[in-house]
C-alpha positions in Angstrom: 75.0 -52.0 -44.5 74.7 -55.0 -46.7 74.0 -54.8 -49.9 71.7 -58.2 -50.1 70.2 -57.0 -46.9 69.4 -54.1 -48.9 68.1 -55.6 -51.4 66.0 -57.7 -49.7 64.5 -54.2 -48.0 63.9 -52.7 -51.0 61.9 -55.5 -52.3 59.8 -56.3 -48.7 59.6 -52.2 -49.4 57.8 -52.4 -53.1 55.4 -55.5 -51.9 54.4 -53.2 -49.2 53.6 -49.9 -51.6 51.8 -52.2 -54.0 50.1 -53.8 -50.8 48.9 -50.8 -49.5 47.9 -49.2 -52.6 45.2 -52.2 -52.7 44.7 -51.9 -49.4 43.7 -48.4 -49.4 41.8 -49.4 -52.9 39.7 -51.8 -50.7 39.0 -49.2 -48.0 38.3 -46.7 -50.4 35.4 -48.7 -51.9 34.3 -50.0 -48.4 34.1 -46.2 -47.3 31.1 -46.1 -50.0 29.5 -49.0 -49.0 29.8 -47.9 -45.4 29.3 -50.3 -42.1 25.9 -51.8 -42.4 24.0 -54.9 -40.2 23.3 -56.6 -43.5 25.2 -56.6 -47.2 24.8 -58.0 -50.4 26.6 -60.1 -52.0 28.8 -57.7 -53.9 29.2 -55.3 -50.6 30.0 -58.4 -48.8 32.8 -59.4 -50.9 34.1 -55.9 -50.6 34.6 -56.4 -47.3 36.3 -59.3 -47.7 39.0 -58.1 -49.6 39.4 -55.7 -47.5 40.0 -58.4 -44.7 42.7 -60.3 -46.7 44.5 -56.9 -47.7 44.8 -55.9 -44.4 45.6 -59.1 -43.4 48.4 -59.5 -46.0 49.4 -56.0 -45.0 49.9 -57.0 -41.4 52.1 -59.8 -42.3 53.8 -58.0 -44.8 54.7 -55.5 -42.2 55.6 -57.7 -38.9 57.1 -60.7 -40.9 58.7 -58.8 -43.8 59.4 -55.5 -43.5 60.4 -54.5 -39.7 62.6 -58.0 -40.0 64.6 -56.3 -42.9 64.9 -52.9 -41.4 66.5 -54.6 -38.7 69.4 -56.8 -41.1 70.6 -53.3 -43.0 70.7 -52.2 -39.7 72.6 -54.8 -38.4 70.6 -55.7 -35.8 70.5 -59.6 -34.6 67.1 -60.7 -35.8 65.5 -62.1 -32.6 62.2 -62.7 -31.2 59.5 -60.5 -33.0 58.9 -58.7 -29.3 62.0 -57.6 -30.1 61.3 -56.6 -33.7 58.3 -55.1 -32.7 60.3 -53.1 -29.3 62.6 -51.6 -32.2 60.1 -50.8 -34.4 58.5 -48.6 -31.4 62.0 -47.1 -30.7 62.3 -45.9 -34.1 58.8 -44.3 -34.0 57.4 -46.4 -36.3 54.7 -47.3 -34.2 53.3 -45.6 -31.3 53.0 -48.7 -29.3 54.0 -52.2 -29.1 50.2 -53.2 -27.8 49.7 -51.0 -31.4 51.1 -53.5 -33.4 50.0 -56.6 -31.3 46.2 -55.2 -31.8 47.2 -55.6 -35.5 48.4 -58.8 -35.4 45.3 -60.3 -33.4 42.9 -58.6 -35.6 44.9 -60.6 -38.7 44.6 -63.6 -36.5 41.2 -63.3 -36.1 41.0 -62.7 -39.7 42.5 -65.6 -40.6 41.1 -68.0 -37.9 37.4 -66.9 -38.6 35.1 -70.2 -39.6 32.0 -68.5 -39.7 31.3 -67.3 -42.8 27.9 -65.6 -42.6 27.5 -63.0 -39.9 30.9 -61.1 -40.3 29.6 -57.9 -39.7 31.4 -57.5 -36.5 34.6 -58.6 -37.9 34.2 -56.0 -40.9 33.7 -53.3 -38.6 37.1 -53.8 -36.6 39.0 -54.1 -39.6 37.2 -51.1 -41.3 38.0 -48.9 -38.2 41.4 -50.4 -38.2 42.5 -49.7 -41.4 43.3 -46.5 -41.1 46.2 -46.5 -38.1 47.8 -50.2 -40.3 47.8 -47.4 -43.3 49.7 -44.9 -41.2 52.0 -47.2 -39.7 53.0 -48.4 -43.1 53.3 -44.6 -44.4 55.9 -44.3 -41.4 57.9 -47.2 -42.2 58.0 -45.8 -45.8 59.3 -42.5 -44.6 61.9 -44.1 -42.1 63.0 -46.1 -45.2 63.9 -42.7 -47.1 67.3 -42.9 -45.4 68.5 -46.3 -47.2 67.5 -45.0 -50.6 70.3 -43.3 -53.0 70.1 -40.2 -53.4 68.9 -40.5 -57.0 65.7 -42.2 -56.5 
């Protein structure tokens, strides 16, 4: 394996530990809150940042992280169907449809212009948060194998 492709795991690797650990910071105070019809204004910037995180999670994950995986292993970088075929392969996900669900929930994140009524848009994300959280766990312990031995 190559050692700047390592590297460059490693790092995509940290991002995603720190970008979980907010991410399950944000859920963990949405939990409180819990799913409502109506918030205030602190409860609705909760949900908000949870939104981003798991948006910047998502990327992190299908742009960064399976990409990298794929260079130490010396795999041709390709299409991300194929990234995303791999990734299901290595059981890092359960499904590719899995990981596409993920990506058009950050989509719809992202491309959202209304900006009062996102109570729908909360609620898929709050009951989604959970399998991204997972998925990333998994590609942390598939990872385990490219670390030395003393870390």
């Amino acid at each position: 394996m190559s050692d700047s492709a390592l590297l460059v795991l490693e790092q995509n690797l940290t991002n995603l530990v720190s970008s979980l650990r907010w991410l399950k910071r944000s859920y963990d105070h949405c939990q409180a809150i819990g799913l409502r019809n109506t918030y205030t204004e602190d409860e609705f910037d909760a949900f908000e940042n949870l939104c981003s995180r798991y948006a910047r999670t998502t990327d992190l994950i299908i742009n960064k992280v399976l990409r990298s995986i794929d260079a130490v292993e010396f795999i041709e970088a390709g299409s991300l169907i194929d990234a995303t075929n791999r990734a299901e392969k290595r059981g890092i996900i359960d499904s590719v449809s899995e990981l596409r669900d993920f990506k058009d929930l950050r989509n719809e994140i992202v491309h959202e212009y209304e900006t009062e009524d996102l109570t729908e848009l909360f609620a898929l994300v709050f009951k989604a948060v959970p399998n991204l959280i997972t998925v990333a766990e998994r590609i942390l312990h598939y990872c385990e194998r490219y670390q030395a031995p003393n870390q």
